[in-house]
C-alpha positions, 0 to 999 in steps of 0.5 A: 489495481491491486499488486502482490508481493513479499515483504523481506520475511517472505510474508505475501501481502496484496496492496492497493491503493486506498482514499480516505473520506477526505481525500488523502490518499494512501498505499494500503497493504492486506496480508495475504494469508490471515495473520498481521493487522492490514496496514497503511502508508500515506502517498503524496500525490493530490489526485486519485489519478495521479495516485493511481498513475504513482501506484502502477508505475512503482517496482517491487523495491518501491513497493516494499520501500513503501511497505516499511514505512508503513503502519497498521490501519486504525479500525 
């Protein structure tokens, strides 16, 4: 599922949720506009499911909560 929202400088980004090869899972955040470097937040949860079931159930304040915490994804 992928989420839109603005960040606190009225910026849209588009999150959703990413897995790694190795199985950690993560908040991914893509600009909606070009601009700012894609960035990553890694998520506590031990299954995608239940990733996924985290992921869904949080509030756009969760969700910007998430996307401060968060850092650009590594190329």
């Amino acid at each position: 599922m992928m989420r839109r929202f603005t960040d606190a400088e009225g910026a849209a980004w588009d999150a959703v949720l990413g897995r790694e090869s190795w199985g950690t899972l993560f908040a991914i955040f893509v600009p909606v506009q070009s601009g700012p470097a894609v960035r990553q937040t890694p998520l506590s949860a031990q299954t995608v499911e239940r990733g996924a079931g985290d992921f869904d159930d949080l509030d756009d304040d969760e969700l910007r909560s998430l996307f401060d915490r968060s850092m650009p994804k590594p190329l």
